[in-house]
mmCIF file of the N, C-alpha and C atoms, coordinates in Angstrom:
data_MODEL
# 
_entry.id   MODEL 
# 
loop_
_atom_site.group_PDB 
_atom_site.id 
_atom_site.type_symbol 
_atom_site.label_atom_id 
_atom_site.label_alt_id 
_atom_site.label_comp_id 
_atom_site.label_asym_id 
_atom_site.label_entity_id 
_atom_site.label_seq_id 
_atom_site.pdbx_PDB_ins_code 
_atom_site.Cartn_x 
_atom_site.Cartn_y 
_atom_site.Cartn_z 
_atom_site.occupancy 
_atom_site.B_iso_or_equiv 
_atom_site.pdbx_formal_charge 
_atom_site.auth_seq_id 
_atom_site.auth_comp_id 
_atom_site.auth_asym_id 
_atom_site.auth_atom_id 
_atom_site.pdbx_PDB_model_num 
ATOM 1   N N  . UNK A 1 1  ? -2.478 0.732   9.184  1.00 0.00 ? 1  UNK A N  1 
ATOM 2   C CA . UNK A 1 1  ? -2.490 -0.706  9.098  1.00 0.00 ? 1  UNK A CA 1 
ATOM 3   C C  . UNK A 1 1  ? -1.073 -1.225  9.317  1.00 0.00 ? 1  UNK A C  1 
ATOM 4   N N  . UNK A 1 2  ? -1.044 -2.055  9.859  1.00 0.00 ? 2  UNK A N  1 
ATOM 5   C CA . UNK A 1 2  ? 0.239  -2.697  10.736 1.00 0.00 ? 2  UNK A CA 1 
ATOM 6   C C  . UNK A 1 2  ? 0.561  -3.978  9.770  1.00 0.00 ? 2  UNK A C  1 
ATOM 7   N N  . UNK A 1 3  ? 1.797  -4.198  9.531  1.00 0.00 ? 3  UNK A N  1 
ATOM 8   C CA . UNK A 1 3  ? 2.517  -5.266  8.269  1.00 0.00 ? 3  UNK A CA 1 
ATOM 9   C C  . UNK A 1 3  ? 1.453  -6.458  9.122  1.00 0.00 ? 3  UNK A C  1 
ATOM 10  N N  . UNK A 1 4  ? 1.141  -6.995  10.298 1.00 0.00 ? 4  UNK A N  1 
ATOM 11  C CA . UNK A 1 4  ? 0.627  -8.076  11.258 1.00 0.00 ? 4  UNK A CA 1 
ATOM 12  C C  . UNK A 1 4  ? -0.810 -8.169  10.067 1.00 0.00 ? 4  UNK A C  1 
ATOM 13  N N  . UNK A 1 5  ? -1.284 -7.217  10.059 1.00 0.00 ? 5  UNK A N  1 
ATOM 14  C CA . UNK A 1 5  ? -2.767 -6.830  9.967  1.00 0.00 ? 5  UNK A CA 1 
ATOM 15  C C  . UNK A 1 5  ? -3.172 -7.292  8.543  1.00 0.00 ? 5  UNK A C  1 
ATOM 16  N N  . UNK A 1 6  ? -1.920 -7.045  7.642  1.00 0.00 ? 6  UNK A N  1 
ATOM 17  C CA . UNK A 1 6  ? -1.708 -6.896  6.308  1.00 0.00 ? 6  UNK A CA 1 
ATOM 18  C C  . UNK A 1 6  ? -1.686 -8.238  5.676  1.00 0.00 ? 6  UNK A C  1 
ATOM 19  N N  . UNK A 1 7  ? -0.684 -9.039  6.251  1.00 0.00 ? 7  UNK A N  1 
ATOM 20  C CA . UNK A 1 7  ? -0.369 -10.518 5.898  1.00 0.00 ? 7  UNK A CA 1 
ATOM 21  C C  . UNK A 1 7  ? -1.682 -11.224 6.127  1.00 0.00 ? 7  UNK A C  1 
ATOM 22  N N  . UNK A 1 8  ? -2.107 -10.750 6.956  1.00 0.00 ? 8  UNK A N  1 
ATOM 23  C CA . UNK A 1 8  ? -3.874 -11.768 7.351  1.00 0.00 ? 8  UNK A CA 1 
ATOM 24  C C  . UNK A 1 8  ? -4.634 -11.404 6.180  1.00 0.00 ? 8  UNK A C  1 
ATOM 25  N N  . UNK A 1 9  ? -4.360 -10.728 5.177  1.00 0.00 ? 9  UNK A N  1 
ATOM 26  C CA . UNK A 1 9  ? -5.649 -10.387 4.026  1.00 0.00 ? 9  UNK A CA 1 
ATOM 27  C C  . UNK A 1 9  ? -5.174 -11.449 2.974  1.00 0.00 ? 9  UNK A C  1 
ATOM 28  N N  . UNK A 1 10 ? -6.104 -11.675 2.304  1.00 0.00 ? 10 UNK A N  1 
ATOM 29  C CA . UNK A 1 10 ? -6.228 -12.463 0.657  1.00 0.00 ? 10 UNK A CA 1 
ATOM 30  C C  . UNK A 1 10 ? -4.922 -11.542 -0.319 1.00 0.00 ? 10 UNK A C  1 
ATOM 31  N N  . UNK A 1 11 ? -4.283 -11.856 -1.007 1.00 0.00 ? 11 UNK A N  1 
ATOM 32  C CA . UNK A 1 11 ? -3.873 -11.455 -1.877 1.00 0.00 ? 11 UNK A CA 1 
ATOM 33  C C  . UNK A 1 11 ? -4.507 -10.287 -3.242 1.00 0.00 ? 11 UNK A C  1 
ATOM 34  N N  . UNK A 1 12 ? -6.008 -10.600 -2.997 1.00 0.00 ? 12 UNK A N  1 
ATOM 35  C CA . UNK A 1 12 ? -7.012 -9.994  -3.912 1.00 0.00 ? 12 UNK A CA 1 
ATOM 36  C C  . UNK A 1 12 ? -7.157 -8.799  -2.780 1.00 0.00 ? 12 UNK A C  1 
ATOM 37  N N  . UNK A 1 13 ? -7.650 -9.027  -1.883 1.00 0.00 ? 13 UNK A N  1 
ATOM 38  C CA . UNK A 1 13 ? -7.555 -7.369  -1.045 1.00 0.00 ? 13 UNK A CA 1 
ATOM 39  C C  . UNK A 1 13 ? -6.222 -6.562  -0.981 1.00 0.00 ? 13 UNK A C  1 
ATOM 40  N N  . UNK A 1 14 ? -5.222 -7.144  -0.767 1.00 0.00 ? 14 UNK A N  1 
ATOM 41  C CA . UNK A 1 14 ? -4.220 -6.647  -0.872 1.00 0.00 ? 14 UNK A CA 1 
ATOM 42  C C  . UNK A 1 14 ? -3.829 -5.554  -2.044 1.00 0.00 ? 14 UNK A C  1 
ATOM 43  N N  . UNK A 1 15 ? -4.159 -6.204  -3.325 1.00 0.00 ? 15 UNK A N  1 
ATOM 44  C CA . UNK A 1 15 ? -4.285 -5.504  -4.714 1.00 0.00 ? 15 UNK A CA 1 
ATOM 45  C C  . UNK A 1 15 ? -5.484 -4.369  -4.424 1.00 0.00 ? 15 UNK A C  1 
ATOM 46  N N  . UNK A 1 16 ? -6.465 -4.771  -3.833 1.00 0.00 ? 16 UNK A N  1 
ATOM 47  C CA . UNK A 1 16 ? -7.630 -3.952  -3.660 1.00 0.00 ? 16 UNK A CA 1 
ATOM 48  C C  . UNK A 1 16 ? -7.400 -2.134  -2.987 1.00 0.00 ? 16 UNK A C  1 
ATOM 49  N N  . UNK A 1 17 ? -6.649 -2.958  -2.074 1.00 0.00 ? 17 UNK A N  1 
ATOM 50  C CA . UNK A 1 17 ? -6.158 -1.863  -1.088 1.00 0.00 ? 17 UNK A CA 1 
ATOM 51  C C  . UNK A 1 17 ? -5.026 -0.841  -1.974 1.00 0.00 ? 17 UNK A C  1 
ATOM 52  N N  . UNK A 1 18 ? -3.997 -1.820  -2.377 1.00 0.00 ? 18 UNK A N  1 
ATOM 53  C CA . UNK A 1 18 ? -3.432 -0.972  -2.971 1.00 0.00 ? 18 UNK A CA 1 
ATOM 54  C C  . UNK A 1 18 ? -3.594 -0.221  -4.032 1.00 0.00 ? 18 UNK A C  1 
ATOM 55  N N  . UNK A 1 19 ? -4.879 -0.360  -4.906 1.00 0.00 ? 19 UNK A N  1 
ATOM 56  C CA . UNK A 1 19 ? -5.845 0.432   -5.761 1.00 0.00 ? 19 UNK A CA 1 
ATOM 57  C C  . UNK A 1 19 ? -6.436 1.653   -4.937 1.00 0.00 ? 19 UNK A C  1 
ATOM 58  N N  . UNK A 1 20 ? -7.064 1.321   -3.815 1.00 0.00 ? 20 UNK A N  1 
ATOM 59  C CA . UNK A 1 20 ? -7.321 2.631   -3.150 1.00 0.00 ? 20 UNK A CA 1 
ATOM 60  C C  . UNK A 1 20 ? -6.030 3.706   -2.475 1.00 0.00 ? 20 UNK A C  1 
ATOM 61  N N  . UNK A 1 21 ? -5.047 2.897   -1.843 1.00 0.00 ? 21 UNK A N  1 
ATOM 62  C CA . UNK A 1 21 ? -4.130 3.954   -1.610 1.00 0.00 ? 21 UNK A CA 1 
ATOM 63  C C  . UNK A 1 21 ? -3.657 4.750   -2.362 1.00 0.00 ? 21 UNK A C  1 
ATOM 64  N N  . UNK A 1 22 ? -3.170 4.224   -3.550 1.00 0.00 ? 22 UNK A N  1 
ATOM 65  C CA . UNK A 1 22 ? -2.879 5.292   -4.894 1.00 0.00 ? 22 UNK A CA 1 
ATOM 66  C C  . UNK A 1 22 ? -3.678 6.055   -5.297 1.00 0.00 ? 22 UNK A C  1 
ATOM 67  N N  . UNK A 1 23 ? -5.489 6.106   -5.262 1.00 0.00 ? 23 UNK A N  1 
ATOM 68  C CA . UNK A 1 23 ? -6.164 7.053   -5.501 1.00 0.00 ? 23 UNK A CA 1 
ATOM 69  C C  . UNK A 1 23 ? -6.541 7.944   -4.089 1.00 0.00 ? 23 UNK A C  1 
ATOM 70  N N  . UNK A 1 24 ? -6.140 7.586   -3.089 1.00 0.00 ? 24 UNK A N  1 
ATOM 71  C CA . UNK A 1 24 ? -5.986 8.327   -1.823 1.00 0.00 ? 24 UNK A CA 1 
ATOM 72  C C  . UNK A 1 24 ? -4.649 9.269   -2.046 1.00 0.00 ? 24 UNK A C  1 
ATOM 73  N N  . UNK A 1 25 ? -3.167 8.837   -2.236 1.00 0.00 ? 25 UNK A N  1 
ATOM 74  C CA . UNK A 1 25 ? -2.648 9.355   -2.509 1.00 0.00 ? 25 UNK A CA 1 
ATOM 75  C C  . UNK A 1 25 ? -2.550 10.440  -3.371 1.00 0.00 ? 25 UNK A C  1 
ATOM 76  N N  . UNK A 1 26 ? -3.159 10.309  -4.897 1.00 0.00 ? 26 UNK A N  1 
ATOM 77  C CA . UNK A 1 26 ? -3.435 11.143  -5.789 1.00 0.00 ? 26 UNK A CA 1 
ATOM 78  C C  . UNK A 1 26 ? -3.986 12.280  -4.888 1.00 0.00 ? 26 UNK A C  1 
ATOM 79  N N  . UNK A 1 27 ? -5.014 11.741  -4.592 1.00 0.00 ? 27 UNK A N  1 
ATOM 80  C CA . UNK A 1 27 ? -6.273 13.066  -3.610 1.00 0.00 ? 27 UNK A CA 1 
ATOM 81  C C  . UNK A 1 27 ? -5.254 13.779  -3.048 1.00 0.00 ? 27 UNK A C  1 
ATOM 82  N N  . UNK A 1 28 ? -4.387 12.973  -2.077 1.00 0.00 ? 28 UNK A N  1 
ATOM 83  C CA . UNK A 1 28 ? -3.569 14.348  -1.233 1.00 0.00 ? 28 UNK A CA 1 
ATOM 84  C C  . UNK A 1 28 ? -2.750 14.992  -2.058 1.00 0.00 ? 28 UNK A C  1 
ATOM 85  N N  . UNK A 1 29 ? -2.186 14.379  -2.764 1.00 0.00 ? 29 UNK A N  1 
ATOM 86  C CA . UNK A 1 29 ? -1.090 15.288  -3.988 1.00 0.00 ? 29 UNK A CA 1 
ATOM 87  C C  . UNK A 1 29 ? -1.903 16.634  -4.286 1.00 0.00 ? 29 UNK A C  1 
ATOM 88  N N  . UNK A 1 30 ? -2.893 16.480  -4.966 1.00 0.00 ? 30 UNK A N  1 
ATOM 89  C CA . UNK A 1 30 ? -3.825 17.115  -5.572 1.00 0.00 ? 30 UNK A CA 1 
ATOM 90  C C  . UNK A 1 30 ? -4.143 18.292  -4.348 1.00 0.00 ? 30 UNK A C  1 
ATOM 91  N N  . UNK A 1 31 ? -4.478 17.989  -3.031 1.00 0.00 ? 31 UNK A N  1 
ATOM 92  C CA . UNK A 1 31 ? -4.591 18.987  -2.156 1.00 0.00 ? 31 UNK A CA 1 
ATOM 93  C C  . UNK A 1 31 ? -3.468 19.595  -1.794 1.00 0.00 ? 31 UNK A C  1 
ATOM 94  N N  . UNK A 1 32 ? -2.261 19.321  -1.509 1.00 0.00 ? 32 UNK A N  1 
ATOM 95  C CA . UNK A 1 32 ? -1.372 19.501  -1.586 1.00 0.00 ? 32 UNK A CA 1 
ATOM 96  C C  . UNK A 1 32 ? -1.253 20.970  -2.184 1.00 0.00 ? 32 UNK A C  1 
ATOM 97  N N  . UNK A 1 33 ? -1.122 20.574  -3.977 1.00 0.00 ? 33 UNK A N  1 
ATOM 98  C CA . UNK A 1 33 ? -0.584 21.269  -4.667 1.00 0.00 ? 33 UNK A CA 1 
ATOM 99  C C  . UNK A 1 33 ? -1.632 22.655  -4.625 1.00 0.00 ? 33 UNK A C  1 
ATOM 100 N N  . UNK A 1 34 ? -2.941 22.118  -4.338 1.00 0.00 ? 34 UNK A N  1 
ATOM 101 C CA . UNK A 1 34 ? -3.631 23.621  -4.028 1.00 0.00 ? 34 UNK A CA 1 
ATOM 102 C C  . UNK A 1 34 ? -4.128 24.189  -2.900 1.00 0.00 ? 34 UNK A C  1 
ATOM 103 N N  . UNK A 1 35 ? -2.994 23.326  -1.928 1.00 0.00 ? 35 UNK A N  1 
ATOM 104 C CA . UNK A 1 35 ? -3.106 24.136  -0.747 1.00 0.00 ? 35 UNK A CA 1 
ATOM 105 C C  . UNK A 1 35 ? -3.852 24.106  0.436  1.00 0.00 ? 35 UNK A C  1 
ATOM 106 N N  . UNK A 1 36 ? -4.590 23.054  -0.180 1.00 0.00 ? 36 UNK A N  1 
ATOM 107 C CA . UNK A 1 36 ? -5.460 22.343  0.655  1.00 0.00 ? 36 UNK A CA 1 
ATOM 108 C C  . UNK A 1 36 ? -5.466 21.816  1.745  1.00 0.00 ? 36 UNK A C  1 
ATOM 109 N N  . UNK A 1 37 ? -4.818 21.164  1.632  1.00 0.00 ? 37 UNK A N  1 
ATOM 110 C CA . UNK A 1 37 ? -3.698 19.943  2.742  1.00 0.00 ? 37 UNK A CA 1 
ATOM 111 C C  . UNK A 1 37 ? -3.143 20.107  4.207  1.00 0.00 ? 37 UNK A C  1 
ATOM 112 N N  . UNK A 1 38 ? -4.101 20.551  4.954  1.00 0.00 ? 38 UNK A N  1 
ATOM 113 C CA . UNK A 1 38 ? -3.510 20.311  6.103  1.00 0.00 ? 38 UNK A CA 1 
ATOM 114 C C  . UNK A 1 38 ? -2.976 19.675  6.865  1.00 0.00 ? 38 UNK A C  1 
ATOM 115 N N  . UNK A 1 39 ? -3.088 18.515  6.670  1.00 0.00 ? 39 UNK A N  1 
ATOM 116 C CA . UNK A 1 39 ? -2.122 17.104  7.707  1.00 0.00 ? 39 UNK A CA 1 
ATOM 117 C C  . UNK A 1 39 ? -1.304 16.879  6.534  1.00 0.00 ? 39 UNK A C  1 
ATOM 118 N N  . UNK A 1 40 ? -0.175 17.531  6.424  1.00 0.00 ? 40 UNK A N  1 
ATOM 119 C CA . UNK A 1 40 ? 0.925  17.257  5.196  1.00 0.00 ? 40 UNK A CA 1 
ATOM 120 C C  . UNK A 1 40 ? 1.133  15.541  6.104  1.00 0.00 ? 40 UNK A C  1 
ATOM 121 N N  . UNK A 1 41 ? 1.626  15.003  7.473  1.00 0.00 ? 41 UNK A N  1 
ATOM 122 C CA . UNK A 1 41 ? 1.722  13.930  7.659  1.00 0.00 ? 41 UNK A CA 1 
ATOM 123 C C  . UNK A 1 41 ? 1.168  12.682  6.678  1.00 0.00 ? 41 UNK A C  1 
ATOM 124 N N  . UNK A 1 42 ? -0.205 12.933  6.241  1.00 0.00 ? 42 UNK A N  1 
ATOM 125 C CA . UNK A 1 42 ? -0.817 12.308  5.907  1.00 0.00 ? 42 UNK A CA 1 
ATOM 126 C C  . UNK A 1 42 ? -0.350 11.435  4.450  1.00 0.00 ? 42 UNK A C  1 
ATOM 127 N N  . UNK A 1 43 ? 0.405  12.880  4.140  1.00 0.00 ? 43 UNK A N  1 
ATOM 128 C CA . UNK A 1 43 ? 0.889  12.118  2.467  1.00 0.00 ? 43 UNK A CA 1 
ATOM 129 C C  . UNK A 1 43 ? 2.112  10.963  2.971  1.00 0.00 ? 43 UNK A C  1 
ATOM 130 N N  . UNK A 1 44 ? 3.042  11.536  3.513  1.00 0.00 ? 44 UNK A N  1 
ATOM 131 C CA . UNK A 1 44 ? 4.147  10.268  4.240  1.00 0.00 ? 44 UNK A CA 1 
ATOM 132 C C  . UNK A 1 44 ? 3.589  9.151   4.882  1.00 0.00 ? 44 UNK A C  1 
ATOM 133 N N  . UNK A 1 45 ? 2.556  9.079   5.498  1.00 0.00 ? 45 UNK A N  1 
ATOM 134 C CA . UNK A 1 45 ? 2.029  8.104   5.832  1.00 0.00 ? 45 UNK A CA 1 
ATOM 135 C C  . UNK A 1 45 ? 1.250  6.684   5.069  1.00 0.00 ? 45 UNK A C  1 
ATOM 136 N N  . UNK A 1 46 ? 0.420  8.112   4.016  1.00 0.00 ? 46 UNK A N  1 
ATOM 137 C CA . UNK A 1 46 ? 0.439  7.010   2.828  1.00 0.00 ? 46 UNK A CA 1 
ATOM 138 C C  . UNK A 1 46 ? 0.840  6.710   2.183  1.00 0.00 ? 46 UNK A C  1 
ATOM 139 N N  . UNK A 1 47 ? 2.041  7.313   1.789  1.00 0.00 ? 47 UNK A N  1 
ATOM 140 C CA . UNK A 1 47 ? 3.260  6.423   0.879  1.00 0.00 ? 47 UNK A CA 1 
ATOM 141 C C  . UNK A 1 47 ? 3.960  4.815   1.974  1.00 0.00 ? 47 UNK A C  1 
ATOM 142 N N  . UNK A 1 48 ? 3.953  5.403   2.809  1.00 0.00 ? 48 UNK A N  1 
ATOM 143 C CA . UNK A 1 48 ? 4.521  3.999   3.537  1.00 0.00 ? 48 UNK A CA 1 
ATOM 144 C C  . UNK A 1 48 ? 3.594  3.079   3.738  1.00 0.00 ? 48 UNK A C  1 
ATOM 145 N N  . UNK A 1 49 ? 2.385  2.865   3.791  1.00 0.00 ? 49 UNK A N  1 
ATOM 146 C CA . UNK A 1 49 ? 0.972  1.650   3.864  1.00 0.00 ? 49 UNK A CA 1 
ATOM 147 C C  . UNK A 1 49 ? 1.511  1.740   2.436  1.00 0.00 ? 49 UNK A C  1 
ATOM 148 N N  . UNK A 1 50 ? 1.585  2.352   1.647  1.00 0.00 ? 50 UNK A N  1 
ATOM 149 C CA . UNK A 1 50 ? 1.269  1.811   0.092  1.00 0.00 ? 50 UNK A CA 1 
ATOM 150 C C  . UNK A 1 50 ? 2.919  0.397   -0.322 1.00 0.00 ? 50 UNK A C  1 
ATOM 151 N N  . UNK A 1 51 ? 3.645  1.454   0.476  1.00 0.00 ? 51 UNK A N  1 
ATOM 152 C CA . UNK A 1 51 ? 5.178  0.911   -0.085 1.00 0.00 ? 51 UNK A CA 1 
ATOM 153 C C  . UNK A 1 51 ? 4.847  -0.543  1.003  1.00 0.00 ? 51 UNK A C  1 
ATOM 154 N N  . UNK A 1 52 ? 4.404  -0.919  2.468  1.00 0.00 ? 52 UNK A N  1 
ATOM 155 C CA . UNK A 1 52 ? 4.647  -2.086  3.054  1.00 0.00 ? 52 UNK A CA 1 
ATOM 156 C C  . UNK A 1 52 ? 3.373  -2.938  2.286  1.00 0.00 ? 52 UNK A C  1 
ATOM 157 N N  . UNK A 1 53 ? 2.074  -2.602  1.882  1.00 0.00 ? 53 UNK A N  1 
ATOM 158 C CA . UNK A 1 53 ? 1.260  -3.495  1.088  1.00 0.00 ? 53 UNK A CA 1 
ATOM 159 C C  . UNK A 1 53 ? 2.083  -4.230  -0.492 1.00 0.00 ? 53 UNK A C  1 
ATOM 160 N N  . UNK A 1 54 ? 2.826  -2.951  -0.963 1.00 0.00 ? 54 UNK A N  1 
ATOM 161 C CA . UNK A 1 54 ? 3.191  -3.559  -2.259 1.00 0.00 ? 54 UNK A CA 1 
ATOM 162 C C  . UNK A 1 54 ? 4.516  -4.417  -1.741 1.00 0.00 ? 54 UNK A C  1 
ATOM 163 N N  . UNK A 1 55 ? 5.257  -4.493  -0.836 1.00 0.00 ? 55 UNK A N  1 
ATOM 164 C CA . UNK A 1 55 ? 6.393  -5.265  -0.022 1.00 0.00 ? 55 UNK A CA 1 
ATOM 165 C C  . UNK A 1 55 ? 5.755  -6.527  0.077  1.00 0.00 ? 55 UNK A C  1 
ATOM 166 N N  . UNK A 1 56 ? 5.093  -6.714  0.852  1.00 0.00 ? 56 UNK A N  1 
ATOM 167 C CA . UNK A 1 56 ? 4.101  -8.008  1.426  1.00 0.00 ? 56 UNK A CA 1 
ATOM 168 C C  . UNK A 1 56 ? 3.891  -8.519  0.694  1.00 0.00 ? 56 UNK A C  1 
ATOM 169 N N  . UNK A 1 57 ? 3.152  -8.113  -0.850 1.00 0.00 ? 57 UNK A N  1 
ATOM 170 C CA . UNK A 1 57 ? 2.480  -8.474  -1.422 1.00 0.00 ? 57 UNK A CA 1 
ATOM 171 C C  . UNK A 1 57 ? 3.989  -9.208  -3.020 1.00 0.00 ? 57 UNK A C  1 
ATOM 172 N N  . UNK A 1 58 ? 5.037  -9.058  -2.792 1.00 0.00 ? 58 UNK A N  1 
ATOM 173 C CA . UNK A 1 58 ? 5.998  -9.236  -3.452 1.00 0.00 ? 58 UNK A CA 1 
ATOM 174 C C  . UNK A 1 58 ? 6.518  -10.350 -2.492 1.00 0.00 ? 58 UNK A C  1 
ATOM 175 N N  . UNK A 1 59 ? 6.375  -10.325 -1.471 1.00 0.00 ? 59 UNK A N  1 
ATOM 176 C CA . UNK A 1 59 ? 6.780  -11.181 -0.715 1.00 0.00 ? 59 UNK A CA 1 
ATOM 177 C C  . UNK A 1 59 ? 6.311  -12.614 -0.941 1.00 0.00 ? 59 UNK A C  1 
ATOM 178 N N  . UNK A 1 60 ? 5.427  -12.592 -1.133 1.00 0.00 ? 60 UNK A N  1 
ATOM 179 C CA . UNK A 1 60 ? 4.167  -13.511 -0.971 1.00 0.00 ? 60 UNK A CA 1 
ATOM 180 C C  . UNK A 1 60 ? 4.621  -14.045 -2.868 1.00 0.00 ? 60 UNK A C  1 
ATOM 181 N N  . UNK A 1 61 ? 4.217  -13.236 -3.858 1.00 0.00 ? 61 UNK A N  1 
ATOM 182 C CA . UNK A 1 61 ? 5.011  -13.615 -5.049 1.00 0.00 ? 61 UNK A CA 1 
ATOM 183 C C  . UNK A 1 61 ? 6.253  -14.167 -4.766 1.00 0.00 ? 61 UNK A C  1 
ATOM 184 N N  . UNK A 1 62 ? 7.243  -13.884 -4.506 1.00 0.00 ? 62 UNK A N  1 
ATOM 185 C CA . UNK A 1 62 ? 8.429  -14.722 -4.414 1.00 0.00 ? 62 UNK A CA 1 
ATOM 186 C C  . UNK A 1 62 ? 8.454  -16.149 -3.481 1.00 0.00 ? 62 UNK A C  1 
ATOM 187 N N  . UNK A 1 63 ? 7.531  -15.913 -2.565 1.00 0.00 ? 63 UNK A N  1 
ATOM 188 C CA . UNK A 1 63 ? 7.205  -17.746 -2.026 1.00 0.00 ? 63 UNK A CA 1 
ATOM 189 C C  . UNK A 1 63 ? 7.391  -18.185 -2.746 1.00 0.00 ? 63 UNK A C  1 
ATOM 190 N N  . UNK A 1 64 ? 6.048  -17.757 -3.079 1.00 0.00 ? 64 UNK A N  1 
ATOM 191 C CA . UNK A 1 64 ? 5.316  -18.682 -4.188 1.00 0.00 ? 64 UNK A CA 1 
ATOM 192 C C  . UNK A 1 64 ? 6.281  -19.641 -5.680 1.00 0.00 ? 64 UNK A C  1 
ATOM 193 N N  . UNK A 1 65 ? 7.083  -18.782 -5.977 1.00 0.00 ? 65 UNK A N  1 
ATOM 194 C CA . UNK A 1 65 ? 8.059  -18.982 -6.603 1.00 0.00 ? 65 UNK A CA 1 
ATOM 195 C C  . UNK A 1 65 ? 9.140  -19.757 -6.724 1.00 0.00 ? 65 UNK A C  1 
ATOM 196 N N  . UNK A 1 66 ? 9.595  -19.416 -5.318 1.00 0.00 ? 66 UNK A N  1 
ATOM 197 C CA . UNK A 1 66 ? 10.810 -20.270 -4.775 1.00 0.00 ? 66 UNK A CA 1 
ATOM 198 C C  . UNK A 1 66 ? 9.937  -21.741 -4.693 1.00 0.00 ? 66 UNK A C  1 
ATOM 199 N N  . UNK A 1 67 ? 8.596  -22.083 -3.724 1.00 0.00 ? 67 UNK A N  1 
ATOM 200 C CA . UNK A 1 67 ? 7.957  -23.546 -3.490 1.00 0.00 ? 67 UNK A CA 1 
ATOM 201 C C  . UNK A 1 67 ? 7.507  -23.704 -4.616 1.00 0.00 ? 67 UNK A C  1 
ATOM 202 N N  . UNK A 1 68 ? 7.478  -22.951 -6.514 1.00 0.00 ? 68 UNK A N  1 
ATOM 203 C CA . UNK A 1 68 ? 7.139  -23.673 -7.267 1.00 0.00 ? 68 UNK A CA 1 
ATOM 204 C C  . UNK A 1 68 ? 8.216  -23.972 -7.737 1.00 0.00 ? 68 UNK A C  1 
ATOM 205 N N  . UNK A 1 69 ? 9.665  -23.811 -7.820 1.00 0.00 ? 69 UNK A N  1 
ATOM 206 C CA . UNK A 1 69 ? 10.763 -24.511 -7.909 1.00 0.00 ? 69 UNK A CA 1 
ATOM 207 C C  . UNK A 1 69 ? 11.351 -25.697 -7.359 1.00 0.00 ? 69 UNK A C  1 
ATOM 208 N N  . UNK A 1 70 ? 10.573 -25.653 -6.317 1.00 0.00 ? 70 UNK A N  1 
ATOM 209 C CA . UNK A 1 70 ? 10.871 -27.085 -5.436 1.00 0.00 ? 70 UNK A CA 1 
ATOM 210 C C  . UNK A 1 70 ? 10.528 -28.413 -5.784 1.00 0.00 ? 70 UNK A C  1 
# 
């Protein structure tokens, strides 16, 4: 998912999503550690969707913030 792709969602999917990446993540950890894991890529990949959803999604909090100071 592309930061473009990301900003077009609700704020509530956003949280949504980032509920599933962390239990996606877990999963690969978990394969990982027993060896499981063949596309090691996969774990770096989902740390970075997780890290640009929770970015965006801070982003969007601090608007909000700054135009309720205004």
């Amino acid at each position: 998912m592309k930061a473009d792709e990301i900003r077009e969602l609700a704020d509530d999917q956003i949280r949504d999503k980032i509920d599933e990446i962390r239990e996606e993540l877990m999963n690969l950890r978990f394969q990982q550690s027993t060896g499981e894991l063949l596309d090691t890529s996969r774990l770096r990949e989902t740390k970075r969707l997780q890290a640009r959803l929770v970015t965006i999604l801070k982003e969007r909090e601090l608007n909000a913030a700054v135009e309720g100071e205004a």
